[in-house]
Residue frames as qw, qx, qy, qz and C-alpha x, y, z in Angstrom:
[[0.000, 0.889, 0.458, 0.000, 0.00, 0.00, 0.00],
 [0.608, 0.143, -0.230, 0.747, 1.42, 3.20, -0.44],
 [0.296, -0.021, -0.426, 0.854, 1.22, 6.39, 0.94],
 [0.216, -0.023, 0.031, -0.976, -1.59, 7.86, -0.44],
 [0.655, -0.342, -0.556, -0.380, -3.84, 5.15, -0.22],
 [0.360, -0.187, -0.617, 0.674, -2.47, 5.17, 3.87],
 [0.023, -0.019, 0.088, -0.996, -3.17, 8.68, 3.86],
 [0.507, -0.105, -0.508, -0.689, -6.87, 7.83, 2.18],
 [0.650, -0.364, -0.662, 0.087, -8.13, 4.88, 4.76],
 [0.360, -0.332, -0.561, 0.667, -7.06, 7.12, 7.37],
 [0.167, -0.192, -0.302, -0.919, -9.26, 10.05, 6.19],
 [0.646, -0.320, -0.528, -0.449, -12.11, 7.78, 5.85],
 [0.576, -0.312, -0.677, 0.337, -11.56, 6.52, 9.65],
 [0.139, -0.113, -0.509, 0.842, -10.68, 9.42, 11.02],
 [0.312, -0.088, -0.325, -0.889, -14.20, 11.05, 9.22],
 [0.595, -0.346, -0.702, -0.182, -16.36, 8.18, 10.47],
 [0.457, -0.307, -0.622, 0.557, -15.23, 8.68, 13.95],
 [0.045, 0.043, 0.117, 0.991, -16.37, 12.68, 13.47],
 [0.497, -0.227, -0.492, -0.678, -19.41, 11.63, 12.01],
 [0.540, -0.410, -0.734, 0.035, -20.30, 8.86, 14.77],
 [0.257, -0.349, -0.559, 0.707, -19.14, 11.41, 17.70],
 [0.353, -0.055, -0.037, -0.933, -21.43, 14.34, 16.00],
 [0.614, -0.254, -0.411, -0.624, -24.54, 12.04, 16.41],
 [0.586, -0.267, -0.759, 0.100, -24.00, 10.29, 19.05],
 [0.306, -0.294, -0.446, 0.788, -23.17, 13.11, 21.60],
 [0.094, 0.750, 0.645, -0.112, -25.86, 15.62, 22.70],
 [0.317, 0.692, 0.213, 0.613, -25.69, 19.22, 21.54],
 [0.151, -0.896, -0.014, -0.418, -23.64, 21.98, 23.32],
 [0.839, -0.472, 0.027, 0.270, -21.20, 19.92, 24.88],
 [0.078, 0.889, -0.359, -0.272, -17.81, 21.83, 24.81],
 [0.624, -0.254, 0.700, 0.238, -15.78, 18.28, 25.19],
 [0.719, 0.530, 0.449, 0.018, -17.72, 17.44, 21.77],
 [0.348, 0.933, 0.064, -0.066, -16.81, 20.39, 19.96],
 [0.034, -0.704, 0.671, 0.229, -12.81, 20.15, 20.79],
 [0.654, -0.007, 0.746, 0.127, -12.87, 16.51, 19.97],
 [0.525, 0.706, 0.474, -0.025, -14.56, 17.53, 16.96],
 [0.180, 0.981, -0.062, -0.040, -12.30, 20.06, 16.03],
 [0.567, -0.480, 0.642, 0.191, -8.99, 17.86, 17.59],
 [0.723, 0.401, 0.559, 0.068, -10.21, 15.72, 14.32],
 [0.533, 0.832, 0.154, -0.018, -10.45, 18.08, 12.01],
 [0.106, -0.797, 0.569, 0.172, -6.60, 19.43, 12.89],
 [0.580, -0.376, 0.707, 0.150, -5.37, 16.10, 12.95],
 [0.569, 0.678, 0.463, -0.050, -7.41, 15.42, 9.30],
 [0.188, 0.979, -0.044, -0.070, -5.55, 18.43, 8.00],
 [0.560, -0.614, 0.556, 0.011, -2.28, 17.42, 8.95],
 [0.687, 0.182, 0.632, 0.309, -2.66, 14.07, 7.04],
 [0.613, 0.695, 0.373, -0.038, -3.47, 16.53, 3.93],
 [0.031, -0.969, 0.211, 0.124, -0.54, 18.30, 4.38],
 [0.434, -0.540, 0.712, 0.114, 1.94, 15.89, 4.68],
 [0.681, 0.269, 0.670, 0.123, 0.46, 12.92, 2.39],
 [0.394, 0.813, 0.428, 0.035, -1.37, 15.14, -0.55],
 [0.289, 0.956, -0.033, 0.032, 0.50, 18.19, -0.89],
 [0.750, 0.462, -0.234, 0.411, 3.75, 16.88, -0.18],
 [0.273, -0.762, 0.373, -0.453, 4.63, 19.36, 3.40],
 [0.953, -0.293, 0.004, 0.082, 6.03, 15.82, 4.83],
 [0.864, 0.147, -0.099, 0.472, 9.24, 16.43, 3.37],
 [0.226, 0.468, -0.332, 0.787, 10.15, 19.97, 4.42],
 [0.341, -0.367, -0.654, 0.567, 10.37, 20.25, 8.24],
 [0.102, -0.083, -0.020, 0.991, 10.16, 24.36, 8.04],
 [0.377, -0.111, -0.458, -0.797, 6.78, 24.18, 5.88],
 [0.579, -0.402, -0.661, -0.259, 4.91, 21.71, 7.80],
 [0.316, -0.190, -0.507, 0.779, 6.16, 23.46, 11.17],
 [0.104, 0.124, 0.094, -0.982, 4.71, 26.67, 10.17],
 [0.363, -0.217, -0.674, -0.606, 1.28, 24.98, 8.82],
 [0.656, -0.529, -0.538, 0.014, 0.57, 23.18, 12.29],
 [0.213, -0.198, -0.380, 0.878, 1.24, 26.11, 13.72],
 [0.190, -0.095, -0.399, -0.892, -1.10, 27.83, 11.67],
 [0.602, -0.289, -0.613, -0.423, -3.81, 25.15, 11.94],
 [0.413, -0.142, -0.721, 0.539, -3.27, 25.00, 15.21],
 [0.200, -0.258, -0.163, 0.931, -4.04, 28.38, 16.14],
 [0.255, -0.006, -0.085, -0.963, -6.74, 28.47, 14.43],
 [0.582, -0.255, -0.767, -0.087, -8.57, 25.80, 15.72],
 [0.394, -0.210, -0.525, 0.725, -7.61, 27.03, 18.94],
 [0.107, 0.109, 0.022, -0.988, -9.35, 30.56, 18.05],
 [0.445, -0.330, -0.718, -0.421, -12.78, 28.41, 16.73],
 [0.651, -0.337, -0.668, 0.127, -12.95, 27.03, 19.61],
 [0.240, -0.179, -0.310, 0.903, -12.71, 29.87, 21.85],
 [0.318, 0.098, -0.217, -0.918, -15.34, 31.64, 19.73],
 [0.667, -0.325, -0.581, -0.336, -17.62, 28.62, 20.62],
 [0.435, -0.191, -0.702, 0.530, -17.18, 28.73, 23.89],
 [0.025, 0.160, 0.157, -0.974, -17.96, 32.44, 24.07],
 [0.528, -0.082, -0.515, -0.670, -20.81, 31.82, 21.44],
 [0.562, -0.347, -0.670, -0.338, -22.40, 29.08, 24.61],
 [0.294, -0.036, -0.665, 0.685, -21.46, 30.49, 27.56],
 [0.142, -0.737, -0.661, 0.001, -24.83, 31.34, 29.52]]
């Protein structure tokens, strides 16, 4: 198998697991939402590195998951604020 079919199967897992925790869990939990968002980073990540090729320079995929980081981080703040009573 090579990479991008790796890259591909893990997509599709990590997406199921996304999908099962948005329906299974009730609405407005915060836990949900980072998990849900933890995904999506980690999801991103795989696109970077596999797909576009940011595996091979350290420098480029540093500054990406910094990026994506940080702005996950800033989501997720802005949902917090957005359910706080």
């Amino acid at each position: 198998m090579n990479t991008l079919t790796k890259a591909l199967i893990m997509l599709i897992g990590l997406s199921v697991v996304t999908t099962l925790l948005a329906i299974q869990a009730p609405a407005r939990l915060s836990w949900v939402a980072f998990m849900v968002l933890f995904l999506s980073g980690l999801k991103a990540r795989i696109i970077l590195n596999s797909y576009l090729g940011l595996g091979a320079s350290q420098f480029w995929r540093r500054g990406f998951t910094s990026f994506i980081g940080l702005y996950l981080v800033i989501v997720f703040g802005l949902y917090l604020l957005g359910t706080a009573p």
